[in-house]
N, C-alpha and C positions, 0 to 999 in steps of 0.2 A: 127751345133755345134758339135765339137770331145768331145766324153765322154767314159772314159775309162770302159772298162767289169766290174771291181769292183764298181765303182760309176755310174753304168747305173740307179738300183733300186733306187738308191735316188733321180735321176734326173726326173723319170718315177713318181715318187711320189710326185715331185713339182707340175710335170704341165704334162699334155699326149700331144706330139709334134703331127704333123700330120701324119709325116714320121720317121719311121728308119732302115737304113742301118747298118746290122751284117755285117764284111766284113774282113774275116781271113780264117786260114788253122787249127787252133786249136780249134778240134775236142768239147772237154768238155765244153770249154769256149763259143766258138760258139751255142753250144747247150743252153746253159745255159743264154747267152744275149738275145736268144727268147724267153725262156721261162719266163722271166722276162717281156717281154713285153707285152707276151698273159696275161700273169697275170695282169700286169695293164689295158689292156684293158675289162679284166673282172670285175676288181675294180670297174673302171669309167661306167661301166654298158654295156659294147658293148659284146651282147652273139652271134651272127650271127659270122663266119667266114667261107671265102671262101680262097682256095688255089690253087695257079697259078704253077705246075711244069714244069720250061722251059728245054723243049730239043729241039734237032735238029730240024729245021722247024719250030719251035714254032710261031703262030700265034702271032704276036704282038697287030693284035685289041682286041683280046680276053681281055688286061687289063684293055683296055679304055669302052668296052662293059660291065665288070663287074664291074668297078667303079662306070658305071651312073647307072644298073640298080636297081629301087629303089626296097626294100624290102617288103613282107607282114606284116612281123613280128618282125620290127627293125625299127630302123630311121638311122641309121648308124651299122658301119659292119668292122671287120676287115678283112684288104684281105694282104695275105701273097703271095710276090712273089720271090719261090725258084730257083736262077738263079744256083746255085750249082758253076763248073769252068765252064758254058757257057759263051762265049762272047756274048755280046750283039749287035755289028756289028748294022750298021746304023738305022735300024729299031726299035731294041730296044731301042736304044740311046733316037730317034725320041719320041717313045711310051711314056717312061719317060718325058722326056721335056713335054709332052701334058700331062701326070695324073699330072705331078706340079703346069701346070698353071690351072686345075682343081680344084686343094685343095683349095683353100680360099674361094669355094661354097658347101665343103663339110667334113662333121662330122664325115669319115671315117678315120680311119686309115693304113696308107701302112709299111709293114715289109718286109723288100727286104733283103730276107739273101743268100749272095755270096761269093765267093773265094776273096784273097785279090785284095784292091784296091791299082795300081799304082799311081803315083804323077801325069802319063799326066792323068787316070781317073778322078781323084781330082779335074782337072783342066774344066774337059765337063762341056757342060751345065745344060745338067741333072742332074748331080750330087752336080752341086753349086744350084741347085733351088730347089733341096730336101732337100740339107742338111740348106737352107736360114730358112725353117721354120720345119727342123725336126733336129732330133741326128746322127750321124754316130758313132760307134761304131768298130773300130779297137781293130781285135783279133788278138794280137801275141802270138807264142809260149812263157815259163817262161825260164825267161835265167837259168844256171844252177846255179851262182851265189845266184840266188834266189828262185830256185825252193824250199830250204827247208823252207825256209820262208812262200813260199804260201802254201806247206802242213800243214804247221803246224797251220796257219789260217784254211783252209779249214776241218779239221777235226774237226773242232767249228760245223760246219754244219753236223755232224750228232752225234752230241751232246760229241764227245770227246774232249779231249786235248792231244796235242803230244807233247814230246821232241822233242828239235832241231835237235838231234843227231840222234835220231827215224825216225823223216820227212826226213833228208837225207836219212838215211840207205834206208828206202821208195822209196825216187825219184831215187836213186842207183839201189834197186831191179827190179822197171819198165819200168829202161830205159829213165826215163824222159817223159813217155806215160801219163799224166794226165787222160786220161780216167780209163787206166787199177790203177792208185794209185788209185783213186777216188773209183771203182770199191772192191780194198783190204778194203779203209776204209767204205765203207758197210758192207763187212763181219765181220770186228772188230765189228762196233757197234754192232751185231746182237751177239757177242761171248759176249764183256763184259760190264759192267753198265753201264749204262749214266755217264757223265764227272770222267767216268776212265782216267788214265794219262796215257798212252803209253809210256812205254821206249825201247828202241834198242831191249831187250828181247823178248817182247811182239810183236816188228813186226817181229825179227827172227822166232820165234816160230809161226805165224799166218801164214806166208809163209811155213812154213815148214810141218807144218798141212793142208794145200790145196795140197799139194802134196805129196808123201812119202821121193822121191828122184826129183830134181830138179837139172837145170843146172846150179844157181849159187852156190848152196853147190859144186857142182862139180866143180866150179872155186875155190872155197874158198878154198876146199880142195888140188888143187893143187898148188897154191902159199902159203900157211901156209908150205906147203909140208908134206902131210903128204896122202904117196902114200896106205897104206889101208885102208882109208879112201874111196880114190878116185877109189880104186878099189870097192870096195862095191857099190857106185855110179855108176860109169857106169852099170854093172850089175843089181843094180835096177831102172834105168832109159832104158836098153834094153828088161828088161820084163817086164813095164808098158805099152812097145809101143811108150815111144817117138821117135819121127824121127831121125834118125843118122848128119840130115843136120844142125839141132837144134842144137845139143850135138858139133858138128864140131864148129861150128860159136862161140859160147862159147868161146871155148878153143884158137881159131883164135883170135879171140877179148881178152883175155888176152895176148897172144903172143903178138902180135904189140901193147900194152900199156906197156907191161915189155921193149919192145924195144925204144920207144918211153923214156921209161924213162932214160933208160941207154945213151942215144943220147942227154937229157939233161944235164945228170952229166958229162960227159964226154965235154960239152961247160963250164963247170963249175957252173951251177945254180945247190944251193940246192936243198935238198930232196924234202921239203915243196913246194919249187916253182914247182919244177917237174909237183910233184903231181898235185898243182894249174894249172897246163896247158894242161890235159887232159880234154878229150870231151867224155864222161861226165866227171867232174872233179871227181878225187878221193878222197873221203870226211874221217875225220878224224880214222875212227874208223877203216878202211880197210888200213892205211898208213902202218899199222909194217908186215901187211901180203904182200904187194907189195914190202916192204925192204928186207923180210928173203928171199922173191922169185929172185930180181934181185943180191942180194948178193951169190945165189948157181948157176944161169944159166946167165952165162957169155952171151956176144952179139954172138960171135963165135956158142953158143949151141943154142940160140933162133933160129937164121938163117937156123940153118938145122933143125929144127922144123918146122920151120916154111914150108920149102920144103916139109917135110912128111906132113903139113898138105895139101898141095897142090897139093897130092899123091893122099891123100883121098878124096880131092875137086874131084878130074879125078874119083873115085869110084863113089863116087854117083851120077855123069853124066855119068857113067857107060863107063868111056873111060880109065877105068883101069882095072885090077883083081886083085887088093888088097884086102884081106880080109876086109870089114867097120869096123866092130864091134870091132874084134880083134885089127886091127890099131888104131881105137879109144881106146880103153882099154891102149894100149899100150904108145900112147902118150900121155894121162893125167896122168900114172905112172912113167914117165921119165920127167914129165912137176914137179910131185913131187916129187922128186927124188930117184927113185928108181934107184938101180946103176946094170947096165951090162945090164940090161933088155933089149933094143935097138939092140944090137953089137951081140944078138944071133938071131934075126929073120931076117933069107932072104930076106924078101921082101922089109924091110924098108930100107933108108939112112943109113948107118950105123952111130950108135953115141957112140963113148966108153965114159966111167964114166971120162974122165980128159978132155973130151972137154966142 
């Protein structure tokens, strides 16, 4: 039976199946479908658990030898088997099929948490006679569509409330990394009350407190345009020690979204829609800083940006002698426009102020 990750805990609390299968690439969610499970098997009174980690060579009797054997100090047992992205290739296949036709003589429970399952998976025999009398459990990634939706649920669990606008700026800030959001809203809960409201402030400001200088202030800074800003930034992200490849990629990943977007107005779809069709999408509150940005750097000027960063790409593979730092410095202050800055260093592309 499919049951999705949010409605696991209820389905676990109806009834404890024999078996279930965790079976995705997202990380939080996956973690969190088992531990929902361990918990119901503690509920239901099963304190014995044993754990199967399969790697290369992995002995396939071992699962069948640790099903049957009985315990001193249990009557039943849970036994977790972490296939991780192992295939399971004929043996294991096999191994499952035989613990299936075992369960209906026994009081165990099986928790098989693996990488995703394909449709021909779906289709084994192992997998249709687990899931005959257990849950399968499909973890997808959260589309971006809805990623602020589930933030702004999820921060119920550790006792707050979010704006919508807040769980975007969130799912914006980490990338769409549900671990690492997950991760920021611990740290809120521990700064402010229980069922505090979060608003956009409150996560600017929480991000910006884990850090001094960061590399999205340093994006923001350069599409608002506002180049002494961004000069500050580089300089207190070069003397904290972050990596130069960090700070590069940033600035990279704004570049071909400013280009990206100028490539849809220019098909003629609105701003809004533009916006709606990045990946991650760019959510309301960041739209007038991507306008003022694409309205001062023409496609013509991104393009040869985008070259010096590909300068700097060759520096830190160290197949250049471009100064980093300085290069850095220099294209996040002509990313916010600072004018001539470019057209006087040697080394770079050259860019004058009316390209």
């Amino acid at each position: 039976m499919k049951v999705f990750a949010d409605q696991l805990p209820a389905a676990l609390a109806r009834k404890l199946p024999k078996a279930v299968i965790v079976a995705g690439d997202e990380p939080l969610q996956h973690r969190d479908a088992c531990d929902a499970v361990r918990a119901a098997a503690r509920q239901a009174g099963i304190e014995e658990r044993e754990v199967l980690d399969v790697e290369p060579n992995f002995a396939w009797g071992r699962l069948l030898e640790t099903a049957s054997n009985l315990s001193l100090f249990a009557t039943n047992k849970l036994l977790e088997l972490r296939l991780g992205n192992q295939k399971l290739g004929q043996e294991g296949s096999k191994a499952l099929a035989q613990y299936a036709d075992m369960m209906d003589g026994s009081d165990d429970l099986l928790l098989v948490s693996m990488g995703k399952v394909d449709a021909k998976q779906q289709k084994s025999a192992w997998f249709k006679a687990l899931d005959k009398q257990g849950i399968f459990v499909p973890v997808w990634p959260v589309d971006a569509s809805r990623l602020g939706y589930w933030l702004r649920d999820r921060a119920s669990h550790h006792g707050l409330q979010i704006d919508l606008e807040a769980a975007r700026l969130l799912g914006e800030r980490t990338e769409g990394n549900l671990l690492a959001a997950d991760q920021e809203l611990q740290k809120l809960a521990l700064i402010y009350p229980a069922n505090t409201r979060l608003n956009v402030e409150h996560i600017a400001q929480g991000v910006e407190d884990s850090t001094r200088f960061d590399v999205f202030n340093l994006a923001d800074a350069c599409l608002k345009g506002e180049p002494s800003r961004a000069s500050r930034i580089v300089n207190g992200l070069r003397s904290e020690g972050v990596e130069a490849p960090i700070v590069l990629w940033a600035l990279t990943r704004e570049l071909r979204t400013l280009l990206s977007l100028h490539q849809h107005l220019d098909q003629g779809q609105s701003f809004e829609h533009a916006c709606k069709s990045q990946k991650p999408m760019i959510f309301d509150k960041r739209r007038p800083s991507y306008q003022k940005a694409i309205s001062r750097l023409s496609m013509k000027r991104l393009h040869k940006l985008l070259l010096m960063a590909q300068r700097l790409d060759l520096a830190v593979k160290g197949a250049s002698a471009v100064p980093l730092w300085p290069g850095l410095h220099d294209l996040a202050m002509t990313m916010a426009g600072a004018k001539g800055l470019l057209a006087e260093t040697p080394w770079t592309y050259r860019i004058s102020a009316n390209n």
